[in-house]
N, C-alpha and C positions, 0 to 999 in steps of 0.2 A: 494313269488309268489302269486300273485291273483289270485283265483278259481270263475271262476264265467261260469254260462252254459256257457255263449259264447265260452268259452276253447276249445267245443267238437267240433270248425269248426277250430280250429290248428290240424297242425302232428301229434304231440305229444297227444293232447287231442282226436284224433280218434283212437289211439291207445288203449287210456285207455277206450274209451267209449265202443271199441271192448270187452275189458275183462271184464268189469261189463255186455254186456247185455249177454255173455256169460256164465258170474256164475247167470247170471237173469234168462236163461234160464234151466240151472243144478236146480234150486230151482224149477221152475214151473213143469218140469218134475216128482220130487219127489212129488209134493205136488199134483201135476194132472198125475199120471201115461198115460192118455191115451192121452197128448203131445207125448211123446217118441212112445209108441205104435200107435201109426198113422203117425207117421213121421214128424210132424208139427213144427220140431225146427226151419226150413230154413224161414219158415215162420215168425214164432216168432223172428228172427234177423233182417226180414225184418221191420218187423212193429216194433218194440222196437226202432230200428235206425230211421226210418225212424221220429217217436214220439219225439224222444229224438235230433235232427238235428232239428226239426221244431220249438221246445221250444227252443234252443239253438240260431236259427234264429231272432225270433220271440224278444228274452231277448237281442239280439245285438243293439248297439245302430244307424248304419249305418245299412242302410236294402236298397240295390242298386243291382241293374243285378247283377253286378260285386260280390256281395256277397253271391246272392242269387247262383251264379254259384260254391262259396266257399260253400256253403251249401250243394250241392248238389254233388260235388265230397269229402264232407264229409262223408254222407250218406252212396256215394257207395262205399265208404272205409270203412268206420264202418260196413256194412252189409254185405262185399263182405271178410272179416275178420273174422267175426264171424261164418260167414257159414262154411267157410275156418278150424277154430279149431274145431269147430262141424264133417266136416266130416273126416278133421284125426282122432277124438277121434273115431268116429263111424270104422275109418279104423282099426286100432290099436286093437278097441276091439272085433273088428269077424274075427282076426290075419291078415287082407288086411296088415299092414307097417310088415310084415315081410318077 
């Protein structure tokens, strides 16, 4: 398999791009406690994804409407995912999934 950013505008590679900026986001939390305490994760998934689809874009070798609209239901998959396991985890752990 070849890995190259451009990956992160397949199925498959917005899946995975979902759970790195997800554990991107678990690290920024620990290391800047007042991410979490201010609520700024959803944030943080939006712009991570949004950074990370533009370089992803940007490294593709065909850059057309057609792709740029691939880019952009990349995006809001990657972002609209990550927000997603952010607030299960956040559900889970002030006991909302039970």
């Amino acid at each position: 398999m070849d890995l190259t950013l451009a990956t992160v505008l397949t199925a498959g590679g917005a899946v995975a791009a979902a759970a790195l900026i997800t554990g991107l986001i678990e690290i920024v939390k620990k290391l800047l406690p007042i991410v979490g305490a201010r609520g700024w994760e959803p944030w943080l998934a939006f712009v991570f994804s949004l950074i990370l689809v533009v370089l992803a874009f940007a490294s593709s070798a065909e850059r057309t409407l057609e792709t740029g609209f691939w880019a952009f239901l990349a995006w809001y998959g990657i972002a609209t995912v990550a927000m997603g396991v952010h607030d299960q985890v956040t559900s889970l752990r002030s006991g909302g999934g039970q």
